[in-house]
N, C-alpha and C positions, 0 to 999 in steps of 0.2 A: 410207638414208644414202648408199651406193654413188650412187644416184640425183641425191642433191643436188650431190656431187660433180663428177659427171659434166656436169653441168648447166651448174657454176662456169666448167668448163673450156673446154665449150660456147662459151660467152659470152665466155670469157678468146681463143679463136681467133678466133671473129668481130668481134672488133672489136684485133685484132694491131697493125695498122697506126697506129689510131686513136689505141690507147696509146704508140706508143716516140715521142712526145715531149708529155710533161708532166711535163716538171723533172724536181723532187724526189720526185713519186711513184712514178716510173717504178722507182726500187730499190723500194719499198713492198711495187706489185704483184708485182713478183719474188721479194722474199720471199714473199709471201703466195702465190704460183703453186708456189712450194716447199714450203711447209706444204702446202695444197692438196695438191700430189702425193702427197706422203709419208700423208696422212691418207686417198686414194685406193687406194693400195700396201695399206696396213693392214688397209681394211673390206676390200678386193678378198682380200687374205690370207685371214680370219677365214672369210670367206664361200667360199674354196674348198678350205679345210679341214674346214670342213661337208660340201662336195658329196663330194668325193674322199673325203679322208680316213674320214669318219663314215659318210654314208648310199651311197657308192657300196661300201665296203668289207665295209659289212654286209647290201647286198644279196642280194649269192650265198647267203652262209648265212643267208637269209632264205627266198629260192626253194627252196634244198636242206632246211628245215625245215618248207616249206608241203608237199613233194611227198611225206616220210612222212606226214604226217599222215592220221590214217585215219577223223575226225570231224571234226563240227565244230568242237567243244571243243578238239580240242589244235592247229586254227588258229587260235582265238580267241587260244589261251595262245603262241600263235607268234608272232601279230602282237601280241600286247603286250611282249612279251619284247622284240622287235624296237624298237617304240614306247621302252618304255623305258632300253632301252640308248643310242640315236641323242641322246634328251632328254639323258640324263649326259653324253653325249659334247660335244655341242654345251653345258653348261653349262648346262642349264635345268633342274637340278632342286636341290630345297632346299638339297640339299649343297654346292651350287655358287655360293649365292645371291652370298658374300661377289665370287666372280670376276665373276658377273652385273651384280652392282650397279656394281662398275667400267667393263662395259660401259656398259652404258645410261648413265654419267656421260660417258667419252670420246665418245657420241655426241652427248650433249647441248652438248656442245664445240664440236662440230664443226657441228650447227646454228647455236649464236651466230657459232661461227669464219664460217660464211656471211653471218649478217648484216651482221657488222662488212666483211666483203669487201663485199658490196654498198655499203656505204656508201662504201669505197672506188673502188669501182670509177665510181659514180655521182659521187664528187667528181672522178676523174681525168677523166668524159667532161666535165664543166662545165667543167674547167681546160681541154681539147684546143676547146671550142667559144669558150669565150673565148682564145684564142689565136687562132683563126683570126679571129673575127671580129674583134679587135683588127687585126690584118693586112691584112683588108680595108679598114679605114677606111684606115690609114695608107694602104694602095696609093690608094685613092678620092681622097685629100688631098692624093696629090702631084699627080696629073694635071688 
């Protein structure tokens, strides 16, 4: 998702120029470079609340529970322990399903939210290439 975004934005710099002038779409994409961010901010959020928050946090007492261990067995039971805390934290486990479900809805959001930008974005460069090449003839017709 992070990925898609990032993408969007990709594509929203390399062609900057291209877009500030096409009318009426020029707010459009603005707004939509706005949503875009905020929905970037969000996954970028989510996701480094996982890293820090959740699996860097529970690291150490992780390490410091593999190093008593004095079998195999009560690593086994260390790394699940482990396994299954990180899973509730990050919202992956049944209990969580109703927060879950939420998720994967706002992401599927945020795919459509891509494609409708695509389209937008694909009508502003046809608006910017018919412009210009309207401009061309006219310049071609006066001379």
């Amino acid at each position: 998702v992070e990925y898609v975004l990032g993408s969007m934005w990709k594509q929203q710099m390399g062609s900057k120029k291209v877009l500030e002038n096409v009318g009426e779409l020029e707010g459009e994409l603005r707004r939509a470079n706005l949503v875009r961010h905020e929905m970037l901010l969000f996954v970028a959020n989510l996701g480094n609340y996982a890293m820090v928050e959740v699996i860097e946090a529970h690291w150490k007492v992780f390490l410091d529970e593999v190093k008593k261990a004095t079998n195999l067995d009560e690593l086994i039971k260390t790394h699940e322990r482990m396994v299954d805390t990180i899973l509730e934290k990050v919202l992956l486990t049944p209990k969580n399903e109703g927060i879950c479900k939420h998720l994967f809805k706002l992401f599927d959001l945020i795919f459509r939210f891509k494609h409708s930008y695509d389209v937008l974005y694909t009508t502003a460069i046809e608006e910017h290439h018919k412009r210009v090449f309207n401009s061309l003839v006219a310049f071609s017709t006066m001379g």
